[in-house]
C-alpha positions in Angstrom: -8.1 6.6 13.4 -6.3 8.3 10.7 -5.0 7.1 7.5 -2.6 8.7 4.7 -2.5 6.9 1.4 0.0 7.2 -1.0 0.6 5.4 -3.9 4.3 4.4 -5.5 2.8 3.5 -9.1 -0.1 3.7 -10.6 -4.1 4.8 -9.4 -5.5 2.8 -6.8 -8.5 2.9 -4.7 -8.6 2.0 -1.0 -11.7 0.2 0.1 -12.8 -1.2 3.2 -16.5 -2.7 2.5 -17.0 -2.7 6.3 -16.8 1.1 6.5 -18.9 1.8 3.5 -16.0 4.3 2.6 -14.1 4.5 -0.5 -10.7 6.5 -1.4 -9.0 6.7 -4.6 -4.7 6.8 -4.3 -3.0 9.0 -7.1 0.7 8.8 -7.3 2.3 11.9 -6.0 -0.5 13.2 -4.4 -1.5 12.1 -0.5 -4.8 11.5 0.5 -5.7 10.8 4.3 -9.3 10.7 6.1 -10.1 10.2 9.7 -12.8 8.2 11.0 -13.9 6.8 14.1 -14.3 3.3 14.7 -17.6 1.7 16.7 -16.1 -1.8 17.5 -12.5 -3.7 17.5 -12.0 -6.4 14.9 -10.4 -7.3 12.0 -12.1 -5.9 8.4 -11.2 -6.7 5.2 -10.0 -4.5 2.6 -8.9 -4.6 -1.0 -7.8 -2.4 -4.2 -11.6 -1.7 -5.4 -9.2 0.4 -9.1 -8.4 -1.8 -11.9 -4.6 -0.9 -11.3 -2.8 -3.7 -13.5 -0.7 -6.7 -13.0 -1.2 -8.5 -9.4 -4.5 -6.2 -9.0 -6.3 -9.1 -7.7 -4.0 -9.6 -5.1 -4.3 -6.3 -3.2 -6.1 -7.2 -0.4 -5.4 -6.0 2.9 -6.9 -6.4 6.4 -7.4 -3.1 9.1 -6.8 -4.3 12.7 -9.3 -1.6 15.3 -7.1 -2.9 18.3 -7.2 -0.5 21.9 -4.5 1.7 22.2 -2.8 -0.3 24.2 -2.6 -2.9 21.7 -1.8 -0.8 19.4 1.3 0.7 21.3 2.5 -3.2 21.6 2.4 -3.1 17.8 4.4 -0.7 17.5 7.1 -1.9 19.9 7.4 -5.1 18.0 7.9 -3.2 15.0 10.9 -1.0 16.3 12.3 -3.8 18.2 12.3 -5.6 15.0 13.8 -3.1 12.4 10.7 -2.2 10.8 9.9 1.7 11.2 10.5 4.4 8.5 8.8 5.2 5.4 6.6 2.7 3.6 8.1 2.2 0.6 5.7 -0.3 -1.0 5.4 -4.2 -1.6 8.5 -6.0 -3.8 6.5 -5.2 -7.1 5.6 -1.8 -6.5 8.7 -0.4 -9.0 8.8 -3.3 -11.2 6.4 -5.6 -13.3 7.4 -9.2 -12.5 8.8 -10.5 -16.6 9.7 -7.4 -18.2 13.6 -6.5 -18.1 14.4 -2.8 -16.9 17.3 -0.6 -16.8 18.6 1.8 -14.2 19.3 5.6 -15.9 18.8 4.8 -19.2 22.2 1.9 -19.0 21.4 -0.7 -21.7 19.4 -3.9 -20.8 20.5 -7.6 -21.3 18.7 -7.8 -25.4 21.2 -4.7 -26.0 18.0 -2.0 -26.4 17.9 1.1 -24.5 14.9 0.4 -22.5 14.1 4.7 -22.6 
């Protein structure tokens, strides 16, 4: 089993208690490890970096399926639309409240938000 981890924002840390294996996740820089699983099932996982707003709600679970299974997974995915580069959740390039602007263009108060 492989994994590349690569972070949009801000530092996280991928953590999956189960595996007693921890990985921090720097923006622009990937990080990947490789393990080998000893049973199939369904193990917890969660941001274990104090990374900001919504922090407490990165938690994520790691499906060990056979390959089979996993092959199925995949079908469904391309069969549905969903292949291509993970880009990251809906608040992974804003913070939920605060107004933004796109290249420097003014925001709705009138202030230059660079």
């Amino acid at each position: 089993m492989n994994f590349r981890l690569h972070s949009p924002d801000v530092i996280h840390s991928f953590w999956v208690p189960s595996f007693y294996f921890k990985m921090d996740v720097i923006p622009g820089r990937e990080n990947s490890f490789s393990m080998t699983p000893t049973r199939y099932g369904v193990f917890a996982g969660r941001c274990a970096e104090l990374c900001g707003f919504l922090h407490s709600e990165m938690l994520f679970q790691v499906h060990v399926v056979t390959q089979s299974q996993f092959e199925a997974h995949l079908r469904s995915l391309k069969a549905a639309g969903q292949t291509g580069v993970v880009l990251g959740g809906r608040n992974s390039d804003t913070v939920e409240g605060l107004e933004t602007s796109v290249q420097g263009l003014e925001t709705g108060s009138g202030e230059s938000s660079r």
